[in-house]
Phi, psi and omega in degrees: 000142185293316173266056191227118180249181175242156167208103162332107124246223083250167187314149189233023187254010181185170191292336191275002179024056189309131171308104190244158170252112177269113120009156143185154225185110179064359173099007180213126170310153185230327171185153169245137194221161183260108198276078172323346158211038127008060181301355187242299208266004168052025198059038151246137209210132149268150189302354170282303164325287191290349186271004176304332196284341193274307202282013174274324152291336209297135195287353192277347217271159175271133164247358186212117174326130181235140167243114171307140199218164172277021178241024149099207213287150162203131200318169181191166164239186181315298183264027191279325186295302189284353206271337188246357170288312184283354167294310165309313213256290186327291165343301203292330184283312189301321188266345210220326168114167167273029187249355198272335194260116167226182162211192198221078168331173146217157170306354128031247183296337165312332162246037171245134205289319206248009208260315200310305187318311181317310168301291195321307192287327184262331158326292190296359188275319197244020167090338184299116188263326183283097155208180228208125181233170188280348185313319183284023164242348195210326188206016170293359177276322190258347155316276176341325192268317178297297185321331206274324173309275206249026197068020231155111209272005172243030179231148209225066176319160177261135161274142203272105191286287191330328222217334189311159146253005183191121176228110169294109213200113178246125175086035188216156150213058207313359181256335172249314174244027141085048163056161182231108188093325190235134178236111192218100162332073182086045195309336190287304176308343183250353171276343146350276172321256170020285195284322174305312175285001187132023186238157211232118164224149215224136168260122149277094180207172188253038177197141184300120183248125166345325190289300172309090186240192150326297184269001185225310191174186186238167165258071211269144195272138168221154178289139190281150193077024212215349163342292183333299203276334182278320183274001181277316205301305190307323185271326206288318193284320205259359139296342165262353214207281205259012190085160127310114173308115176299326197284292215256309163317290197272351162301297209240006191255139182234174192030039170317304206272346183274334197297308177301346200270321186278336196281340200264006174273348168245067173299157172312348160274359170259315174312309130030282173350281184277326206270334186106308191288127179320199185249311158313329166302328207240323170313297143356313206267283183318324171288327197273342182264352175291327180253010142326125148314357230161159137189151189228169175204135197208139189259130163217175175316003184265338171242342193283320209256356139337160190256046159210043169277022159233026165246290175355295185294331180298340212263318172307311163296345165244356132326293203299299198281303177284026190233321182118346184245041175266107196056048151237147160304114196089015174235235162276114194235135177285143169255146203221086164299223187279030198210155183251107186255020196283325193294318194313336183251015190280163184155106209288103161312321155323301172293349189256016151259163140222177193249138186227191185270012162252040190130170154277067210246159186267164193292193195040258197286127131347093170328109199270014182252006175273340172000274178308317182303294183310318182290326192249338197246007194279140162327314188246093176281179171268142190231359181210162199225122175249133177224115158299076198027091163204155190203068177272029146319304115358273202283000184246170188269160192092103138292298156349267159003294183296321202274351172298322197285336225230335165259034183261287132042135156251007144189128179240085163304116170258150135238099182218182174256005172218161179279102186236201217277336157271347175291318178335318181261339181313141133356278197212112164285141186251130191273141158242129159345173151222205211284343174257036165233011148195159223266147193186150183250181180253077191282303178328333169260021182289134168090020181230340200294160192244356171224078188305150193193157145196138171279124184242153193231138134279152166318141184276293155230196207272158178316146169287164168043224170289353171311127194238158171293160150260359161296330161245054169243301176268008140313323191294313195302294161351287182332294202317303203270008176066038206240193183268144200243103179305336193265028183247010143263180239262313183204110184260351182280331204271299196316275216306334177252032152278346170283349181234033119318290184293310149319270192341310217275326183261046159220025175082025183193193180189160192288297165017292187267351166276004194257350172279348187230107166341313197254002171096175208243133185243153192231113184266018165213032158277356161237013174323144189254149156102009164253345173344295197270344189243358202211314175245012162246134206276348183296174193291338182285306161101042161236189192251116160289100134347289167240077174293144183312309207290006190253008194282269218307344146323250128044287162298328160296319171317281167327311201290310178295011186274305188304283177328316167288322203256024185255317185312304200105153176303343178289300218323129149279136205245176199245113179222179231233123181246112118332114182244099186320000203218005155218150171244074185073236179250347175353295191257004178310008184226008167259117168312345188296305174337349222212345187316161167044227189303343187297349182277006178205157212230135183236179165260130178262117182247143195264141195307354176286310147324287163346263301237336173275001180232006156108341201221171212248211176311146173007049147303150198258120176240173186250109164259134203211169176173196182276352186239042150127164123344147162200169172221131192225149161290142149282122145253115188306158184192071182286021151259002169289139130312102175321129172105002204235133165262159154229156160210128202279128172283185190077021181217160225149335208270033177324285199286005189269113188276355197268338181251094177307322196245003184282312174276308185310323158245064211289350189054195181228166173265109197280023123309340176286346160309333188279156178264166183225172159134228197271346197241041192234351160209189192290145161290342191286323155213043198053018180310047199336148181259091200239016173200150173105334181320111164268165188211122169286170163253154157178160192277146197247117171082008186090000000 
C-alpha cells in the first residue's frame, strides 16, 4: 500500500539502543522489528524493544494536560495548564524562596537526548538547587568512583570483549537486562564468541544467574553486599604472589602504597569469612586474572546499590589498572564516541560535598531515600515538585513515607507518559511523547559502547492527542513564567539540537549527516589503546588516584561493616533485587503481553533449604519482614540462590495506582517498602542508595 513505510530507528529502554524498523500504516505505528541490517547492532532486538508499539498505544497512557479539581482529573489546554502552574509556582517562590522548589529526574530522560538539558535549564532559570534523581537508586556510585580515580565522573573503562583473555563480571546478568555502564549488541552472543576462543568468564553473584552456561562462563556464589571485600581480597593475593604491574603503578600511578596498605587488611582468608567464597577460590581467581595476557573486569547494579559501591567501583578500577590491563588490548578500554567526553566530567572529588542539616552529602543529585526528609522535615521544606518520568513512590525505598511526603505538597507537577503511582498525588499531569514521538540520537551509550556509533531517529510518527516533547514543555512553562524560552526563537527545533550539533562536529561529523544516513555514523578509533593516559585522565596531576584522601572516613566504614557481617554469620538472611525480562522498572506494568500466566505477580525466591528450615514449601503464601516493613509474597523454590539469599523482582505495587488500569489489577507487591530510608540509608560517598543485600525474615503467613 502507498501508504505504508519503513522507518530506522532505535530502541530507547536500556544502553545498547538496539536497531529497530518502525512499521508505519496511515500515519500510525503498527509494529516494531529488529532492524536485520543493522551494522552494530545486526538485528538483535529483545521482547522489550518490541513491546514499544504496545505502550505507544496503550488506552492508560496520558494524552491531554489534567489538573486535579475537586471533582477528580479534569481536561486543561496547554496553555490554560502551564498558565496556572506558573501562577501557582511564583506564589510558592514569591512566598517561600526557590529552596521551596525541588524536582525528581527518572531513568528516562537518560535516554532522551533533549529532555535531561531542558529540565536542567529551566531549573536553573528559577534559582532551584534542590533535586533529586533515579541515578541514587542504580549508578550514583561509579560517577562518584570514576570522579574520585581518574578525575572525572565520565569515564567508564570497558572490557575489550573481542580480545580478553579473561573476564571477571561482578552485580551483572546480561541476558536479562543487556548489561549496565557497557553497550553491547546482543551481550549473550559476544560473550559466546569470547568463550569459543579461549576466554574464561567468570559471573559474581549470589545467584545462578541466566547469564551463565557452558558457553558463557560459570558462577562463583557471594553473599550479597560483600563485593567489596573479594576485590581487596583479590588484590591483596595478587600483590603478594604475581605483583602488582611496575610499569603502569609507577608511570601513571599515586598512592600506591596507601592501595597496599587497605587491600592487606582482607587477605583471602579473612575475606572468606563474609563472602562465602573459600579462600583458595579467591586466590585461584586472583592469579588467573593477573597472569592472563588480557584480563577486563566489569561492575553492574547488583554491587552499585550495595553500601559501599564506590569503593567497590575504586576497586574495580585498580584490578584493572595494578595488573597492567587498563588501556590494554583485550582488558579495560575508554570508549570514545561521537564526543570525548572526560573533560566534561572533570571536577575535583574533594570539592564535591557539601554539609547540609542531613548530613555531608555530595553535590548534584540529592539522595533519594532524603526525599520525604526535604518535604516534611527541612528547616526550608519543599513545597512544589516537579517530577519527570519518574515514579519514587515505587522505585525509592519508605513507600509509606514518600506518599506522605508527596501529599504534603502544594502543587506536585507529573510530567510522564502514564498517570502512574505518583501521578496519584500530582496537581497537574502534563502528557510527554514517548520515544517514537520525537527525533533522538543514542545518547545513553556515549563513553560505554564496545562498537562506538551514533544515531539519529526522526519522530517515527507525529505526536497522539496532546502529547509534547519535553523540551517544549518547559519552553512552554518559561514562556508562562516570563523567563527566557527557546519558543520565542525564530527555529526552536534548530536551538534545542545546537549542542549536539556542536558535540558531533568536534568528532568529524553533524547532525546533518546523521539525519542523511538511517543508520549512523561508526567511529573505528572509539577503541583505540594508548591515549588513556596522555589525553583522557583528568587528574590535576595526570596520574590514577590509588587511594584518594578523601576515602579515609570510607575506608573506616568499610572494617566496621566487615565486623558487623561476619558477626551475623553466613545464615543471616539478606535480601537482593531479582532481574526480570518481562519487567522494566515500572515502564511495563501496565502491558498485558507482559503479565501472562504466572508472570501477573511477582514472588519470593527461596533456596529449598531455606524453606525447608522454616517449615514451609512452592508456594506457601509467607510475610518478608524487617524494621523498616512488610510484604506477603507466593515462595518459588530456587535452588540457585545462594543459601541464606531471597530474591524479589522489583517495579511492582501498583494497588492503588487508578490511573493504570491492568497495572492495578495485577499489582504484585513492593519490596522497596523493605529498604531503609533517612540518613544512614545510602553511601556518603555518592549518595547511592542501599538496596541489596537488605536483611530480612520469613514466616509463614496465618499459619
Amino acid at each position: 500500500m502507498a501508504d505504508r513505510t519503513e522507518v530506522q530507528t532505535f530502541c530507547r529502554v536500556c544502553e545498547p539502543a538496539c536497531g529497530l524498523v518502525a512499521m508505519v500504516e496511515a500515519g500510525e505505528l503498527r509494529a516494531l522489528a529488529p532492524d536485520r541490517a543493522h551494522p552494530v547492532t545486526r538485528g538483535f532486538a529483545c521482547n522489550k524493544g518490541i513491546a514499544g508499539v504496545e505502550i505507544h498505544h496503550d488506552p492508560d497512557r496520558l494524552d491531554r494536560p489534567l489538573v486535579r479539581t475537586a471533582d477528580g482529573l479534569v481536561e486543561r489546554n496547554w496553555d490554560e495548564a502551564t498558565g496556572e502552574i506558573a501562577e501557582r509556582l511564583r506564589g510558592i517562590i514569591d512566598a517561600h524562596g526557590t529552596n521551596a522548589v525541588a524536582s525528581y529526574i527518572g531513568n528516562p530522560t537518560a535516554f532522551n537526548t533533549l529532555a535531561g538539558p531542558a529540565a536542567g535549564g529551566f531549573l536553573a532559570q528559577l534559582g532551584v538547587r534542590r533535586t533529586f534523581g533515579s541515578g541514587t537508586q542504580d549508578c550514583a556510585n561509579k560517577f562518584a568512583g570514576s570522579e574520585a580515580v581518574f578525575g572525572s565522573s565520565t569515564m567508564h573503562p570497558i572490557p575489550d570483549l573481542e580480545h580478553t583473555d579473561c573476564l571477571l563480571v561482578l552485580g551483572a546478568n546480561p541476558r536479562v537486562s543487556h548489561w549496565s555502564f557497557i553497550s553491547v549488541a546482543d551481550p549473550m552472543e559476544a560473550l559466546r564468541r569470547a568463550k569459543a576462543r579461549g576466554a574464561s568468564i567468570h559471573f559474581v553473584n549470589p545467584r545462578q544467574i541466566e547469564s551463565a552456561a557452558e558457553s558463557t562462563g560459570d558462577v562463583i556464589l557471594i553473599r550479597p553486599d560483600t563485593d567489596v571485600y573479594l576485590l581487596a581480597a583479590m588484590l591483596c593475593e595478587i600483590d603478594a604472589t604475581v605483583g602488582f604491574d611496575a610499569e603502569a603503578t609507577g608511570e601513571h600511578g599515586k598512592h600506591v602504597a596507601e592501595l597496599r596498605d587497605f587491600v592487606r587488611r582482607y587477605p583471602p582468608e579473612r575475606a572468606a569469612a563474609v563472602t562465602g567464597i573459600p579462600a583458595d577460590r579467591i586466590c585461584a581467581l586472583a592469579r588467573e586474572f593477573a597472569e592472563a595476557p588480557s584480563a577486563s573486569v566489569h561492575m553492574s547494579t547488583g554491587v552499585n546499590m550495595g553500601r559501599q559501591g564506590t569503593l567497590a567501583y575504586w576497586l574495580v578500577h585498580m584490578l584493572a589498572f595494578v595488573t597492567g590491563n587498563l588501556d590494554r588490548r583485550g582488558g579495560n578500554l575508554l570508549s570514545v564516541g561521537f564526543y570525548e567526553s572526560a573533560k566534561a566530567g572533570r571536577r575535583s572529588f574533594e570539592d564535591s560535598f557539601f554539609d547540609s542539616e542531613f548530613g555531608r552529602l555530595r553535590k548534584g543529585a540529592l539522595p533519594g531515600n532524603l526525599m520525604p526528609h526535604y518535604l516534611l522535615d527541612a528547616e526550608e521544606p519543599v513545597r512544589a515538585l516537579f517530577v519527570v518520568a519518574g515514579n519514587p513512590v515505587l522505585s525509592v525505598g519508605g513507600e509509606a513515607r514518600m506518599r506522605e511526603a508527596l501529599k504534603n505538597l502544594e502543587l506536585l507537577v507529573s510530567i510522564d507518559l502514564y498517570p502512574n503511582a505518583t501521578a496519584e498525588y500530582a496537581d497537574y499531569l502534563l502528557p510527554a511523547t514517548d520515544a517514537f514521538e520525537r527525533a533522538d540520537i543514542n545518547i545513553t551509550g556515549l563513553g560505554l559502547q564496545h562498537e562506538p556509533w551514533v544515531q539519529y531517529s526522526p519522530a517515527v510518527v507525529p505526536p497522539r492527542a496532546e502529547r509534547r516533547e519535553e523540551w517544549w514543555i518547559f519552553a512552554k512553562l518559561s514562556k508562562a513564567l516570563g523567563l527566557r524560552s527557546v519558543l520565542d526563537a525564530d527555529a526552536p527545533e534548530e536551538v534545542v539540537w545546537g549542542r549536539i550539533d556542536h558535540m558531533l562536529k568536534t568528532r568529524g561529523t553533524s547532525l546533518e549527516a546523521l539525519r542523511a544516513d538511517p543508520h549512523g555514523v561508526r567511529f573505528e578509533d572509539g577503541m583505540e589503546t594508548g591515549r588513556f593516559y596522555s589525553d583522557h585522565l583528568q587528574t590535576a596531576d595526570g596520574k590514577v588516584d590509588c587511594c584518594p584522601d578523601a576515602f579515609g572516613e570510607a575506608l573506616g566504614r568499610c572494617e566496621a561493616i566487615f565486623c558487623e557481617v561476619e558477626a551475623e554469620g553466613l545464615d543471616r538472611l539478606k535480601l537482593i533485587t531479582r532481574r526480570d525480562a518481562y519487567m522494566h522498572n515500572s515502564w511495563y506494568a501496565n502491558l498485558p503481553r507482559m503479565k501472562r500466566g504466572t508472570r501477573d505477580r511477582n514472588f519470593v525466591f527461596v533456596h529449598p533449604e531455606d524453606a525447608h528450615a522454616r517449615e514451609f514449601d512452592e508456594g506457601a503464601k509467607v510475610r518478608v519482614s524487617n524494621t523498616h516493613g512488610a510484604i506477603e509474597l507466593e515462595v518459588k523454590l530456587d535452588p540457585g540462590l545462594r543459601p541464606g539469599v531471597v530474591a524479589i523482582t522489583h517495579g511492582w505495587g501498583n494497588a492503588s495506582t487508578s490511573g493504570m488500569r491492568f497495572a492495578q489489577k495485577t499489582p504484585g507487591a513492593n519490596p522497596n517498602i523493605l529498604l531503609p530510608i533517612g540518613r544512614e540509608s545510602f553511601e556518603p560517598l555518592s549518595s547511592q542508595a542501599f538496596m541489596t543485600g537488605i536483611p530480612v525474615e520469613l514466616e509463614p503467613c496465618g499459619g
